[in-house]
Chimera marker file (.cmm) of the C-alpha trace (Angstrom):
<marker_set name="trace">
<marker id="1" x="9.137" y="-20.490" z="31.933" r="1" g="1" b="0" radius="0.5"/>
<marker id="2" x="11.081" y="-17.840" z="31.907" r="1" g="1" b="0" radius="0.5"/>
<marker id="3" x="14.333" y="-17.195" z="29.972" r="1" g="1" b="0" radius="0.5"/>
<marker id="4" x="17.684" y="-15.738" z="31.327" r="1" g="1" b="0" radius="0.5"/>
<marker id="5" x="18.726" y="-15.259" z="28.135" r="1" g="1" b="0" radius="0.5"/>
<marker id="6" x="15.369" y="-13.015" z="27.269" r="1" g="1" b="0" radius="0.5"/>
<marker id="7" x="16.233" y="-11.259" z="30.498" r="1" g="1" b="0" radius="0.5"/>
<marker id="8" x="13.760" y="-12.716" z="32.251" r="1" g="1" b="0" radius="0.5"/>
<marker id="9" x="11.058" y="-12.654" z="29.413" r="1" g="1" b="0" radius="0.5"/>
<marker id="10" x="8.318" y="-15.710" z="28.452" r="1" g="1" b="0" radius="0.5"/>
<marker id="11" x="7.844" y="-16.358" z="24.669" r="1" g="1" b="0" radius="0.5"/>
<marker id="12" x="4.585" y="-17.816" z="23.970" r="1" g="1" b="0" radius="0.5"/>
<marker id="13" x="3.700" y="-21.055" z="21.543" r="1" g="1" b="0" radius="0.5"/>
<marker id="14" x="0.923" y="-22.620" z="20.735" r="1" g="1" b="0" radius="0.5"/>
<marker id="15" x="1.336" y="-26.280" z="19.957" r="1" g="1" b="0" radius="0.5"/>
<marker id="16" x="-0.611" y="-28.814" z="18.676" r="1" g="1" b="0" radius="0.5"/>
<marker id="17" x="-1.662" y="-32.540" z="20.029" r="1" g="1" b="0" radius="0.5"/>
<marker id="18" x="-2.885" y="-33.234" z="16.750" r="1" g="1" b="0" radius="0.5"/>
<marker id="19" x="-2.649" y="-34.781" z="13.274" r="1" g="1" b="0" radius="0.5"/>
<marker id="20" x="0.387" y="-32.178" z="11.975" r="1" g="1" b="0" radius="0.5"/>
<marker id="21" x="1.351" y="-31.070" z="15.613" r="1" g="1" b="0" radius="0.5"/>
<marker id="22" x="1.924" y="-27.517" z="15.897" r="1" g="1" b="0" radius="0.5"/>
<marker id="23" x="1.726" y="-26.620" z="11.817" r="1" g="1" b="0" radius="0.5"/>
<marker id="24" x="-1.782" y="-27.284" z="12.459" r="1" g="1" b="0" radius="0.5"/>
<marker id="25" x="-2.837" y="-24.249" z="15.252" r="1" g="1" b="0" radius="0.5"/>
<marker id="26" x="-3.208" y="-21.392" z="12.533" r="1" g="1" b="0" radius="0.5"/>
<marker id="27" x="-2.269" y="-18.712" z="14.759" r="1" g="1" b="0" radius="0.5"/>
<marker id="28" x="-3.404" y="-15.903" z="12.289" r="1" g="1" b="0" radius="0.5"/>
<marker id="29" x="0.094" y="-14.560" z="11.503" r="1" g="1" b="0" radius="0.5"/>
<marker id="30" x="1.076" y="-12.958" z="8.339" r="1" g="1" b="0" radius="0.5"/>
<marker id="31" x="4.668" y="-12.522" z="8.091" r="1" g="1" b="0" radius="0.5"/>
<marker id="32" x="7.207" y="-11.151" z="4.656" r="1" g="1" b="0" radius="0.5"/>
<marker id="33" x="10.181" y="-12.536" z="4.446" r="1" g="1" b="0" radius="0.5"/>
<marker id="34" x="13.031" y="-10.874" z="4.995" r="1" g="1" b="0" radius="0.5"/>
<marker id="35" x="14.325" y="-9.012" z="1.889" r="1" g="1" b="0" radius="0.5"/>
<marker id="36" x="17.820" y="-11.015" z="2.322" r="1" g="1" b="0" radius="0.5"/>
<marker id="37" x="15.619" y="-14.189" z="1.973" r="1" g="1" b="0" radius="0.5"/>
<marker id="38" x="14.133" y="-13.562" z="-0.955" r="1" g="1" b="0" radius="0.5"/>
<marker id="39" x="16.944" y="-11.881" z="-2.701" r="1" g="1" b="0" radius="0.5"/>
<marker id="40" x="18.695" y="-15.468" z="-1.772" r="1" g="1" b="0" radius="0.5"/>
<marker id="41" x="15.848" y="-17.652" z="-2.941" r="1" g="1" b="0" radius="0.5"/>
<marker id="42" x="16.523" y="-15.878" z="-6.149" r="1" g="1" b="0" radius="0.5"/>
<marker id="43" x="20.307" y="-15.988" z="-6.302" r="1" g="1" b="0" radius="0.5"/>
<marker id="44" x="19.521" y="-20.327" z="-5.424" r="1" g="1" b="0" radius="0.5"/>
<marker id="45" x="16.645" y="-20.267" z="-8.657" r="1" g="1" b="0" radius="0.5"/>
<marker id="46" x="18.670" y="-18.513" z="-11.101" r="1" g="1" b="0" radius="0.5"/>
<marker id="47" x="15.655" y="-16.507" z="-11.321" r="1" g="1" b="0" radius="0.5"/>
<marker id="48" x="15.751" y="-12.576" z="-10.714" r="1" g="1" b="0" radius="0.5"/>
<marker id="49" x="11.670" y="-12.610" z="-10.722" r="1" g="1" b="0" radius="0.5"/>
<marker id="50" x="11.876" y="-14.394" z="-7.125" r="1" g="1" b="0" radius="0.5"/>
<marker id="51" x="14.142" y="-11.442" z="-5.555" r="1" g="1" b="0" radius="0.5"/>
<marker id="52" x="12.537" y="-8.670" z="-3.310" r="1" g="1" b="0" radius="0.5"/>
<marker id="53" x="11.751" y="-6.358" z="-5.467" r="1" g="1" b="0" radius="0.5"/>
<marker id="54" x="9.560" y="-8.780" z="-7.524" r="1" g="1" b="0" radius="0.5"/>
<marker id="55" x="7.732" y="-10.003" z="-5.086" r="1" g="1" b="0" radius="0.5"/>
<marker id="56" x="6.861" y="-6.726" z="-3.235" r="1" g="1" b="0" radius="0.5"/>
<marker id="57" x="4.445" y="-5.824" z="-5.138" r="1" g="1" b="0" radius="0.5"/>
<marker id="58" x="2.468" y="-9.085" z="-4.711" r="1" g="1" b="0" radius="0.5"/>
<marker id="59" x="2.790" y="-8.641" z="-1.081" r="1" g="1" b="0" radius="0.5"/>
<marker id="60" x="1.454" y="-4.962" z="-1.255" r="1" g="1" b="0" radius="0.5"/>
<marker id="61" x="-1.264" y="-6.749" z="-3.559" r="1" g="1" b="0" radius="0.5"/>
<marker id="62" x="-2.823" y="-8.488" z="-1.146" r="1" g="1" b="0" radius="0.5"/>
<marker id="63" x="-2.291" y="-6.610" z="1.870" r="1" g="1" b="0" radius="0.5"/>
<marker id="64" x="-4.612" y="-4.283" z="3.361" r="1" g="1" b="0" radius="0.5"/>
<marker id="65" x="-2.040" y="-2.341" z="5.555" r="1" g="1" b="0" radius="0.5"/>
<marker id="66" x="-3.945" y="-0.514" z="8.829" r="1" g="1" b="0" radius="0.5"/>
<marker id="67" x="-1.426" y="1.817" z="10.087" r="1" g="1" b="0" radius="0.5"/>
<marker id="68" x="-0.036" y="4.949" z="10.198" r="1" g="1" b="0" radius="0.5"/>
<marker id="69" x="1.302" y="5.607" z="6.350" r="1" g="1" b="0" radius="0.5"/>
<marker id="70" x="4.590" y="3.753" z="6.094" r="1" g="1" b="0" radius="0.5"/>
<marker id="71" x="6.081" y="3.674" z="2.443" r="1" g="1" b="0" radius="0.5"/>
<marker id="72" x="7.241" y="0.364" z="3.592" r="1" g="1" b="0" radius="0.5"/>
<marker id="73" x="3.890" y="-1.384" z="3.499" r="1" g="1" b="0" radius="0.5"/>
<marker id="74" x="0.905" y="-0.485" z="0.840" r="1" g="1" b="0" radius="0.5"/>
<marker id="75" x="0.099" y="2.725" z="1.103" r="1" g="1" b="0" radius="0.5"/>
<marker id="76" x="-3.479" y="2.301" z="-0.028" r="1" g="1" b="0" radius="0.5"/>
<marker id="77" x="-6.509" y="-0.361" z="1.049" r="1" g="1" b="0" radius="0.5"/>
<marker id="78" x="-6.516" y="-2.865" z="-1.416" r="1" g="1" b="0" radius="0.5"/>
<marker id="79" x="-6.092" y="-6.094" z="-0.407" r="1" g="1" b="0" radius="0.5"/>
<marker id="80" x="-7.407" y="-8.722" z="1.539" r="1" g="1" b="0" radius="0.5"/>
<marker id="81" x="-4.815" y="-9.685" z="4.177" r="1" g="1" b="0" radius="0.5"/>
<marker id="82" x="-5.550" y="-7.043" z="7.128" r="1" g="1" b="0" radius="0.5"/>
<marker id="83" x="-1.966" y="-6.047" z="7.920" r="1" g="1" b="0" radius="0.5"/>
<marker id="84" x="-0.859" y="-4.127" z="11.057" r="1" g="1" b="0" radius="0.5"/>
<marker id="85" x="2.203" y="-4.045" z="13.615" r="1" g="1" b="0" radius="0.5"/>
<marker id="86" x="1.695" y="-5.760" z="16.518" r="1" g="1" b="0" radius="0.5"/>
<marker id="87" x="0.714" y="-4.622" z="19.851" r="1" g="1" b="0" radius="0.5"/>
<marker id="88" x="2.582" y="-5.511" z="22.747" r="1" g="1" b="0" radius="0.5"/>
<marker id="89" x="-0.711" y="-6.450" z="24.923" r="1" g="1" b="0" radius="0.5"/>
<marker id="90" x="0.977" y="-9.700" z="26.725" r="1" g="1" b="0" radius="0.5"/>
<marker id="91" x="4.387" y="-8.370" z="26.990" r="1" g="1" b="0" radius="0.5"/>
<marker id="92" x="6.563" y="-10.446" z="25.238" r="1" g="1" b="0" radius="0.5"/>
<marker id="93" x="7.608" y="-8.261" z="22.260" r="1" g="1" b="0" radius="0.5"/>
<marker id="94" x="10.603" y="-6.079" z="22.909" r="1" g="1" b="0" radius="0.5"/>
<marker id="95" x="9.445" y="-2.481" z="24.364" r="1" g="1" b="0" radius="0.5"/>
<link id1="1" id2="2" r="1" g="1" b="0" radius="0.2"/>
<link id1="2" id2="3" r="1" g="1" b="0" radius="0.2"/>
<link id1="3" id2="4" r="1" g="1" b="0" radius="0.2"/>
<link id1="4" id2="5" r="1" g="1" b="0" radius="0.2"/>
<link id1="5" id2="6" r="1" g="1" b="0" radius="0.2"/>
<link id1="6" id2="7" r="1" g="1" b="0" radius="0.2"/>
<link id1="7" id2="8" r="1" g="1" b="0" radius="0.2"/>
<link id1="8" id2="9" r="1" g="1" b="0" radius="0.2"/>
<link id1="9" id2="10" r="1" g="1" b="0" radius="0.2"/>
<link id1="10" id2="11" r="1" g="1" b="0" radius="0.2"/>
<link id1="11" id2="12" r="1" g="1" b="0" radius="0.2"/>
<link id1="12" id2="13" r="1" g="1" b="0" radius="0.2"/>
<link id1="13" id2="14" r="1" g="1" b="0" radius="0.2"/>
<link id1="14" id2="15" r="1" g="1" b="0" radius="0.2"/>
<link id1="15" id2="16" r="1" g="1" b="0" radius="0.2"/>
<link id1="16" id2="17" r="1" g="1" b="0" radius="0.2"/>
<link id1="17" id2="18" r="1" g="1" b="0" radius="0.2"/>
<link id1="18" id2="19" r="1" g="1" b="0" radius="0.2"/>
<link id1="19" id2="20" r="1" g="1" b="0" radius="0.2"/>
<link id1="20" id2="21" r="1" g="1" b="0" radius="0.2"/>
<link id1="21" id2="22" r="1" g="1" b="0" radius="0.2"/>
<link id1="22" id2="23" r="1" g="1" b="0" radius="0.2"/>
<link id1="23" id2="24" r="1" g="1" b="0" radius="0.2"/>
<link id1="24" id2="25" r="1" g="1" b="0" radius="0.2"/>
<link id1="25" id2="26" r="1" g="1" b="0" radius="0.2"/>
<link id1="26" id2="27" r="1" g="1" b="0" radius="0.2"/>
<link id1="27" id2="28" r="1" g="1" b="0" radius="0.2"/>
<link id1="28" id2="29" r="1" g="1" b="0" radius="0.2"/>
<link id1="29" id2="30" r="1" g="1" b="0" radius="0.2"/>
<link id1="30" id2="31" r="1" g="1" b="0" radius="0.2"/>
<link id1="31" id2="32" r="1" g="1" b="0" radius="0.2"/>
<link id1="32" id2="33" r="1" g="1" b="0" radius="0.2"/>
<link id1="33" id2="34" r="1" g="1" b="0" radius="0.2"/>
<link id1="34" id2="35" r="1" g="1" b="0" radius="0.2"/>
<link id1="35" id2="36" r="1" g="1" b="0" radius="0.2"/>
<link id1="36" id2="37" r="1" g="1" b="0" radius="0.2"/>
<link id1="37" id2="38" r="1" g="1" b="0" radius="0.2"/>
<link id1="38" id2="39" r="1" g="1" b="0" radius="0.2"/>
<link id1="39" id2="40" r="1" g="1" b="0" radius="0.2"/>
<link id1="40" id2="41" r="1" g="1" b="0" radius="0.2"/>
<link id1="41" id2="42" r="1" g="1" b="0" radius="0.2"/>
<link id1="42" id2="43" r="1" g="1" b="0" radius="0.2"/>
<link id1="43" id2="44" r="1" g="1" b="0" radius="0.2"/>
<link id1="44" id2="45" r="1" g="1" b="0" radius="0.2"/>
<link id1="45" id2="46" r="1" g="1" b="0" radius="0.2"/>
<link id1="46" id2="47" r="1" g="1" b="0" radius="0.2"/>
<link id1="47" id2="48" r="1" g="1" b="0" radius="0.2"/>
<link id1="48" id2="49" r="1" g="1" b="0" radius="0.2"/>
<link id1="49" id2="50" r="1" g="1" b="0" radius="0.2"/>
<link id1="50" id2="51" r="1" g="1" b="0" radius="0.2"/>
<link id1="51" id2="52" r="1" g="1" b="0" radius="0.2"/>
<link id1="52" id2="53" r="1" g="1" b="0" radius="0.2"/>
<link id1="53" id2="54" r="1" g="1" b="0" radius="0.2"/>
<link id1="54" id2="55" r="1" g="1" b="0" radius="0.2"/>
<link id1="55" id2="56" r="1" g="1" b="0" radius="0.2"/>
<link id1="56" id2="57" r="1" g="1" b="0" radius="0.2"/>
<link id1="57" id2="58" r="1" g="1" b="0" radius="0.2"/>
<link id1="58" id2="59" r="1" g="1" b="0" radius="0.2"/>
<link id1="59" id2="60" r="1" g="1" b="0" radius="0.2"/>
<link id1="60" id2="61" r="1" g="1" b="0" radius="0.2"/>
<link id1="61" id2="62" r="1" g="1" b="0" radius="0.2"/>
<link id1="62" id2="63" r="1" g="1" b="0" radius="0.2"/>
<link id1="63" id2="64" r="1" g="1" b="0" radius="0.2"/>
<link id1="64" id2="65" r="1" g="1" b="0" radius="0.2"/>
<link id1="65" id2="66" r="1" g="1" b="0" radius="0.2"/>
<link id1="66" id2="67" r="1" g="1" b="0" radius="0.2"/>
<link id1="67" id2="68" r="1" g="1" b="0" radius="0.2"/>
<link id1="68" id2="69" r="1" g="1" b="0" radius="0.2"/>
<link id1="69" id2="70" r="1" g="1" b="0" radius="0.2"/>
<link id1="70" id2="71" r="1" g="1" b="0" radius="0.2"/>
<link id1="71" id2="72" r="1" g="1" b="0" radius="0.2"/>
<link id1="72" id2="73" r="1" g="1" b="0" radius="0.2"/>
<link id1="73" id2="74" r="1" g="1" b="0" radius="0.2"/>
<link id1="74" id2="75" r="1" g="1" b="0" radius="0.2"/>
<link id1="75" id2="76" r="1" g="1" b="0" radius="0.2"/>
<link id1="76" id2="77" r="1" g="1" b="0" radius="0.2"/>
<link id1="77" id2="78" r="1" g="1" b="0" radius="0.2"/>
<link id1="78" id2="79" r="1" g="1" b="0" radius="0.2"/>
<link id1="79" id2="80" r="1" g="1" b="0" radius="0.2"/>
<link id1="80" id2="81" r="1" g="1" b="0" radius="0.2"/>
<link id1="81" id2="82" r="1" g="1" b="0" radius="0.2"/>
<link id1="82" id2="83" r="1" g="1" b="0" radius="0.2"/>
<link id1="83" id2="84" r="1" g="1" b="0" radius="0.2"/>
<link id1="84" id2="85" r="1" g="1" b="0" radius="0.2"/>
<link id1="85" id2="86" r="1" g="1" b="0" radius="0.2"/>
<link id1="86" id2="87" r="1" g="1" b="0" radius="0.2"/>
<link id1="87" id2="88" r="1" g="1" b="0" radius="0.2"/>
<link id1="88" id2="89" r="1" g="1" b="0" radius="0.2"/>
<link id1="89" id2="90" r="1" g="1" b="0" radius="0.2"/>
<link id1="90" id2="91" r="1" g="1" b="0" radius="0.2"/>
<link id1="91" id2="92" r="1" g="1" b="0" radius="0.2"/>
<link id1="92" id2="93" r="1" g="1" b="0" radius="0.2"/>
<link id1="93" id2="94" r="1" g="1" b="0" radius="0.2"/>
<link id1="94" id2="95" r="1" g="1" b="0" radius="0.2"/>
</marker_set>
């Protein structure tokens, strides 16, 4: 349906009828946190090894980034998580 509020725009969802409901459809999204969320996280633990900067490196670990070179994301292949941005085939990402 569309959404005034999107201007006009649909957002797609999958959701499940199953055991779990919609936590169940894996809809092969890989997604960081924001940096504010994990700098928070660590402010909450106490802990400075959960904050941003810690973690990034695990995230550019495991990622395989497929992309124009962006010193945001790895900036070599080396991980198993095929990382990417995402197209905007079905229009419903901002253009």
């Amino acid at each position: 349906m569309p959404n005034p509020l999107l201007k006009g725009r649909r957002l797609l969802f999958s959701m499940g009828k199953v055991l779990g409901g919609g936590s169940s459809i894996n809809a092969m999204v890989w997604s960081r946190r924001h940096k504010n969320d994990w700098d928070y996280f660590a402010d909450e633990a106490g802990d400075p090894t959960w904050n941003y900067e810690s973690v990034l490196g695990i995230y550019r670990r495991i990622e395989d980034w497929q992309g124009t070179p962006d010193p945001f994301y790895s900036k070599k292949v080396s991980g198993t998580i095929i990382t990417r941005r995402c197209h905007n085939r079905m229009n419903w990402l901002p253009s």
